[in-house]
C-alpha positions in Angstrom: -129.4 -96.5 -222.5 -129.0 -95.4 -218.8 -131.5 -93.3 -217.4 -131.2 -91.4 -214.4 -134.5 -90.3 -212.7 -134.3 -87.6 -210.0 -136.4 -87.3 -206.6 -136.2 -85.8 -203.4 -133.1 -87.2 -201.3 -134.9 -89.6 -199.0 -137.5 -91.3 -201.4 -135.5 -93.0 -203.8 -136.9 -96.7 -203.1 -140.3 -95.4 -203.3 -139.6 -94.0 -206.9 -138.1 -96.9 -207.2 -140.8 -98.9 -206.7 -143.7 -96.4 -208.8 -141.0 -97.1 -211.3 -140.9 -100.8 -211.3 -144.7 -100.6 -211.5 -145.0 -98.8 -214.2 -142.6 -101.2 -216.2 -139.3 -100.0 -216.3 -136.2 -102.0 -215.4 -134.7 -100.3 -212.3 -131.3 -101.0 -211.7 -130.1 -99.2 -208.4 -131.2 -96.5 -206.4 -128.5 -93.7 -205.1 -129.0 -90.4 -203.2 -131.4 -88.4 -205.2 -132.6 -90.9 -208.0 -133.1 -94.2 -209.5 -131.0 -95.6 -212.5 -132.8 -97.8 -214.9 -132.2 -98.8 -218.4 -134.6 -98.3 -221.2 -134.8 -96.6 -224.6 -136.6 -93.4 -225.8 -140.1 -95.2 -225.4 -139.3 -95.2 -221.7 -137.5 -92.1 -220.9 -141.0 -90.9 -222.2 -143.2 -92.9 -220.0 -141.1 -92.0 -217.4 -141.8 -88.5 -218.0 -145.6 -88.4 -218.7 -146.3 -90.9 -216.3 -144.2 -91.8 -213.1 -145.8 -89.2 -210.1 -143.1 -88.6 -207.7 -139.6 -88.0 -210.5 -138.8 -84.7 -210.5 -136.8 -84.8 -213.8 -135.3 -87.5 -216.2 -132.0 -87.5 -217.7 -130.7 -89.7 -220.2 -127.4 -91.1 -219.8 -125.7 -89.5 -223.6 -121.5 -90.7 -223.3 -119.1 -90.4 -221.0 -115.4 -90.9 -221.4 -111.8 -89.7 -219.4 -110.9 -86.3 -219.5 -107.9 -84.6 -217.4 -107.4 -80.8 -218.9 -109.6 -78.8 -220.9 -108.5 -79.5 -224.2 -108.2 -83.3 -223.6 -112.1 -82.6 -222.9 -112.5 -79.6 -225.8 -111.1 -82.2 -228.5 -113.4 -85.4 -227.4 -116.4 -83.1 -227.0 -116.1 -82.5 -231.0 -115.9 -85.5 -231.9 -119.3 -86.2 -230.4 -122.1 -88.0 -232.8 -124.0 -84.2 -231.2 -126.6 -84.7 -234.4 -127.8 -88.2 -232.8 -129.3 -86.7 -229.8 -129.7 -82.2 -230.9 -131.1 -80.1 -233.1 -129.8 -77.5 -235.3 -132.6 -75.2 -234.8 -133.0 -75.9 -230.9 -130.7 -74.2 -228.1 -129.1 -75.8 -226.0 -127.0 -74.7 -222.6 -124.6 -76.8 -220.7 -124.5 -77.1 -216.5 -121.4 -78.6 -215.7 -120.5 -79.7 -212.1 -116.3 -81.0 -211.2 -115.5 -83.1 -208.2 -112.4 -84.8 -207.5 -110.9 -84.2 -210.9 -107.7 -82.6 -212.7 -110.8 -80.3 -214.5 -112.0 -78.2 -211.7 -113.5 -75.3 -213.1 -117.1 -76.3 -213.9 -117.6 -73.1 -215.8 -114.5 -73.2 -218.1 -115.8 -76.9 -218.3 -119.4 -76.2 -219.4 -118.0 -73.4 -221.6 -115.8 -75.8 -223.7 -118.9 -77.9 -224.6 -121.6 -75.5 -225.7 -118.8 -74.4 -227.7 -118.3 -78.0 -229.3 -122.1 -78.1 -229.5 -122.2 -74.7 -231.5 -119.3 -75.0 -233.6 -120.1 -78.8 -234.8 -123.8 -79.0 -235.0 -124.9 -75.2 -235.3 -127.4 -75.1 -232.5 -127.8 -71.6 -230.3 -126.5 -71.5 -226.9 -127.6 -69.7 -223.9 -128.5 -69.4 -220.3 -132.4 -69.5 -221.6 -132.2 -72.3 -223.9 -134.4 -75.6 -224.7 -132.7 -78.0 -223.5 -130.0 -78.5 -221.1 -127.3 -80.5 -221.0 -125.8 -82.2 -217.2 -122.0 -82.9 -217.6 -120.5 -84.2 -214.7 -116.8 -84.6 -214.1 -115.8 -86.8 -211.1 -112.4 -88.3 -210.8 -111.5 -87.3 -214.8 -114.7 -89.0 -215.6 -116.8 -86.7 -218.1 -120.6 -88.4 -218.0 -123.0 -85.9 -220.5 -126.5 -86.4 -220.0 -129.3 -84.6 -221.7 -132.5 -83.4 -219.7 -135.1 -85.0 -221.1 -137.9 -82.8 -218.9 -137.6 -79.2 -219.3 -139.5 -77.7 -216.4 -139.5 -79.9 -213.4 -141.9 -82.4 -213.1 -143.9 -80.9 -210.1 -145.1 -78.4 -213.1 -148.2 -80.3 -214.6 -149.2 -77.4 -216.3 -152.7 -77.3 -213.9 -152.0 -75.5 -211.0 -152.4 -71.6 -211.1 -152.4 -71.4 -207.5 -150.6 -72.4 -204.4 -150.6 -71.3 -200.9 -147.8 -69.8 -198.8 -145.8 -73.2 -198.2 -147.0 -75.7 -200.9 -146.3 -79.5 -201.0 -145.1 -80.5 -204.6 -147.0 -82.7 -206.3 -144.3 -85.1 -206.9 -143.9 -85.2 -202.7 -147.5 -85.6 -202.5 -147.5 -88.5 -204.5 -144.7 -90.4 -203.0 -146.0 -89.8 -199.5 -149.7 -90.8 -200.5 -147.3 -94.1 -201.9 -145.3 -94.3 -198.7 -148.9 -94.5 -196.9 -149.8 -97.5 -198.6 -152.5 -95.2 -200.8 -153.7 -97.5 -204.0 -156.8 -95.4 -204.9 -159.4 -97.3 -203.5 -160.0 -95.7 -200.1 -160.9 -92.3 -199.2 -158.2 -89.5 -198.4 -158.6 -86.2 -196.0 -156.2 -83.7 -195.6 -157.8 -81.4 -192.9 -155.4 -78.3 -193.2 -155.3 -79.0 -197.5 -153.7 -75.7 -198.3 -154.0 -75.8 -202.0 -155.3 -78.8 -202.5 -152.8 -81.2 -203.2 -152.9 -83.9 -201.6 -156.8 -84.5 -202.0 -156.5 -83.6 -205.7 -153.0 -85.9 -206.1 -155.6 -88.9 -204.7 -158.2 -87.9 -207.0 -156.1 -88.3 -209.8 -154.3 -91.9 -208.9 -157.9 -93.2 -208.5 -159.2 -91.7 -211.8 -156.5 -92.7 -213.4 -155.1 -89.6 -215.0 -151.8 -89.7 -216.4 -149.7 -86.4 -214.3 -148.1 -85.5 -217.7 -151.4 -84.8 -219.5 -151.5 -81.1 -219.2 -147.7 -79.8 -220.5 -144.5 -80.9 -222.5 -141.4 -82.0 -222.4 -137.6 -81.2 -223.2 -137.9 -84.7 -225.4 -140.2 -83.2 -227.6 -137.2 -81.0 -228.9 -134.5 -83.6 -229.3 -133.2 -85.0 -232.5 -135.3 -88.1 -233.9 -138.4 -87.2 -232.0 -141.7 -87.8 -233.8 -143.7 -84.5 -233.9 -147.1 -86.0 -235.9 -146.8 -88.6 -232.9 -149.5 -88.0 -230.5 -149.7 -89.0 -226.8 -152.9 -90.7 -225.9 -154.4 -90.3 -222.7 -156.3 -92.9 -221.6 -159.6 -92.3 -220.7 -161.0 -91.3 -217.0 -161.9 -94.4 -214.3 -165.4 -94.2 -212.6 -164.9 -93.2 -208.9 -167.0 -92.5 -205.9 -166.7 -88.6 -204.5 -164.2 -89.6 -201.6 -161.3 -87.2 -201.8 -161.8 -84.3 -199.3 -159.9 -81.6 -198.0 -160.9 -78.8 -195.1 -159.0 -75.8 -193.7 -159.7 -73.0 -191.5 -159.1 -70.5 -194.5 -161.6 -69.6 -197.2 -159.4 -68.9 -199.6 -157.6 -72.4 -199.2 -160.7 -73.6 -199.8 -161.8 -71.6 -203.1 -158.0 -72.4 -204.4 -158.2 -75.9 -203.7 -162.2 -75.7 -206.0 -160.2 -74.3 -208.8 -157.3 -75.8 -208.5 -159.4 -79.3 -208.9 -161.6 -77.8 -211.8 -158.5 -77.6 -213.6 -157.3 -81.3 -213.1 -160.6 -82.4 -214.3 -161.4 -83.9 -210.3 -163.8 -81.8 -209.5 -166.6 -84.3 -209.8 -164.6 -86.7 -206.8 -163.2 -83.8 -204.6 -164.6 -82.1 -202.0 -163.6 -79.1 -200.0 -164.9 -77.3 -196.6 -164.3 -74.5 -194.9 -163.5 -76.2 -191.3 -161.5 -75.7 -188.3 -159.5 -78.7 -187.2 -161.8 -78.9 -183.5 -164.4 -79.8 -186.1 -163.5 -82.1 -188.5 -165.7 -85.5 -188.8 -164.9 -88.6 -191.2 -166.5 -87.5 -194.9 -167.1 -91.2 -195.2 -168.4 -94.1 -193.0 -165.5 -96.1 -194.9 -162.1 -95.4 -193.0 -159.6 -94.2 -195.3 -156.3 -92.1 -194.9 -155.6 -89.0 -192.7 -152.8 -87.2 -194.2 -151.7 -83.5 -193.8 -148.5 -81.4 -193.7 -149.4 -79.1 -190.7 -147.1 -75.8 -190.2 -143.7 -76.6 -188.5 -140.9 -74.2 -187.2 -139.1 -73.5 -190.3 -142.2 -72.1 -192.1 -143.2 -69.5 -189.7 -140.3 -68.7 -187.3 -141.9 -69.9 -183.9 -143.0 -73.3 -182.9 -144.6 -72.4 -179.8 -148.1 -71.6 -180.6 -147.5 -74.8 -182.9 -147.7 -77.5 -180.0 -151.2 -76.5 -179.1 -152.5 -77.3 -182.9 -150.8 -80.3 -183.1 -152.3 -81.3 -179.7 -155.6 -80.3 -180.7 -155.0 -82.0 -184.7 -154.3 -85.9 -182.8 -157.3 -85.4 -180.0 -159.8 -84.8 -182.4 -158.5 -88.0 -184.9 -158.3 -90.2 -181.7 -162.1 -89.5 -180.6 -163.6 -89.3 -183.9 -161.8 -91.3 -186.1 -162.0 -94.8 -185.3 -160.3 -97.1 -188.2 -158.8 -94.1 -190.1 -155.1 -93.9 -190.9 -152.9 -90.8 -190.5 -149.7 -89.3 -192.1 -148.3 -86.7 -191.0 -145.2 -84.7 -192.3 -143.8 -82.6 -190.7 -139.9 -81.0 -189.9 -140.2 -81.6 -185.7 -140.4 -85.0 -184.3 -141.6 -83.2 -181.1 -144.6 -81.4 -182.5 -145.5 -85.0 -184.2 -145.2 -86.3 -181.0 -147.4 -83.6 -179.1 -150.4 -85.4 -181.2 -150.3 -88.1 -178.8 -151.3 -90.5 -181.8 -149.9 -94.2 -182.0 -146.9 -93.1 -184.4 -144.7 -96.2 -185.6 -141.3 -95.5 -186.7 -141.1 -92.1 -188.4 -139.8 -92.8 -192.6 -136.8 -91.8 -193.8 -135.2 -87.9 -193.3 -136.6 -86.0 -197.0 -135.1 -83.1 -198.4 -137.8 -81.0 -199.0 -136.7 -77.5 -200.4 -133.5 -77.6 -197.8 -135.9 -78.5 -195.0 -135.4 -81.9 -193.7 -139.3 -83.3 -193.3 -140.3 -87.0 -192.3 -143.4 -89.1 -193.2 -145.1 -90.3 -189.4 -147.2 -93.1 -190.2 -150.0 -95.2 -187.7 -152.1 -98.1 -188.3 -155.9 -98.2 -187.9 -156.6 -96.0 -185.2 -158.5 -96.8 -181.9 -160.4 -94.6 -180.0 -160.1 -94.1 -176.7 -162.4 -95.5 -174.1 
């Protein structure tokens, strides 16, 4: 079948990619996901184990539609036992574009009531499992979400700080960076912890689906006595560190690694940025999501940090790499640090954030 995996607008070929690793047959990117084709085996592997998809849908039917009871009458005769369950609820988003059904309501209305009346199941706005319909030039597509709770939700973070990087983000960025698990990662302003502990786990191994379920897990045909393995935890040298200026970013990041089981490779300090050193004499990856405008209102007391962030990484962290994220090409640029050309615009939460990237870098003499 077709699967549709969602990400942030902006990565797509780096899902992509993460994707193709892991297997699966990709078969074009568009903006907001990758479409590959699989079966149920993979829509779960997608689930439990791909790091940067948000949610995965599988592709259910689709077929022409121009009123409501054109759509009404074909939604009955759908095979809705092959894919529901009579004891699960289920709730419908619709969305119209460019077709003779405009009213995505009245649209998503006239299938839960197919759903209900032909296979029994509950419906409601708090329901089990959703179903995506999408009507675009008369063409109904219904997909099933196969996730639940987006994918950023591992099920092992109790607590974030005031302006938290997903871990889905996290992990395509760390991707974007060229990060394979073998080198060490610092994230001087770390926040919560996540990209340190997001490093910790690619390294280890760790699947990012270990900790929670899924929407799947409630669909027709699947296997409850089935149990997911995990596989077991890689060896790995303590190299995954993260600072910040605030101790309680500090104790949130501890805990928040206890509870990934990374405590034993992670690190945390309680250090300004005028003082950060290398944790390791083997260069690694510099990557941090500083504060930028949108977060706090006023950039102004912002180009002094940023200054301050690339002087200290240019005199004391010879070899490193750095990654940067932030909203303001001018603020990145206030680093004075040997950017190359910033990555592609990402939608992060309405904010429109880019990846800065340099090479090796070389102090100054």
């Amino acid at each position: 079948m077709e699967i549709f995996i969602v990400t942030a607008p902006g990565l797509e070929g780096v899902l992509a990619q993460e994707a193709r690793d892991l297997g699966m047959t990709v078969t074009a990117t568009s903006p907001g996901g990758v479409t590959a084709e699989g079966d149920w085996a993979d829509i779960h592997l997608a689930n439990r184990n791909l790091r940067g998809a948000t949610r995965v849908l599988a592709r259910l039917t689709a077929f022409r539609a121009m009123h409501l009871a054109q759509l009404d009458k074909r939604a009955r005769k759908l095979p809705w036992a092959d894919w529901l369950r009579p004891d699960v609820s289920v709730r419908v988003d619709a969305v119209c574009r460019k077709s003779r059904i405009y009213h995505h309501k009245a649209a998503a209305q006239r299938i839960e009531r197919a759903v209900s009346e032909t296979l029994g199941a509950g419906v409601g706005a708090d329901a089990d499992v959703t179903l995506k319909v999408r009507i675009e030039d008369d063409l109904c597509t219904i997909s099933v979400d196969t996730s639940g709770p987006s994918l950023h939700k591992r099920g092992l973070k109790e607590q974030v700080n005031k302006a938290p990087m997903r871990e889905t983000l996290a992990a395509l960025f760390l991707r974007s960076c060229g990060f394979d698990g073998t080198e060490p990662v610092l994230d001087p302003m770390c926040g919560s912890g996540t990209f340190p502990i997001e490093a910790a786990e690619v390294a280890l191994g760790l699947i990012p689906g270990r900790a929670r379920s899924f929407a799947f897990e409630r669909l027709a045909g699947f296997d409850e006595s089935s149990a997911f393995e995990n596989p077991p935890a890689k060896s790995c040298e303590p190299m995954f560190f993260g600072s910040d200026r605030d101790m309680g970013a500090i104790a949130m990041s501890t805990a928040n690694a206890a509870r990934a089981g990374v405590e034993a490779v992670t690190q945390f300090e309680h250090c300004a940025i005028s003082d950060i050193v290398p944790p390791t004499q083997q260069p690694g990856l510099v990557i941090v999501n500083p504060p930028y405008g949108g977060r706090i209102g006023n950039k102004k007391p912002l180009y002094g940090l940023y200054a301050a962030l690339g002087s200290r990484l240019m005199s004391t962290f010879p070899g490193w790499r750095v990654g940067l994220i932030t909203s303001e090409g001018g603020l990145a640029k206030t680093t004075g640090l040997p950017w190359a050309a910033p990555g592609p615009i990402v939608d992060h939460g309405g904010t429109k954030i880019r990846l800065w990237q340099t090479g090796p870098l070389k102090t100054k003499s």
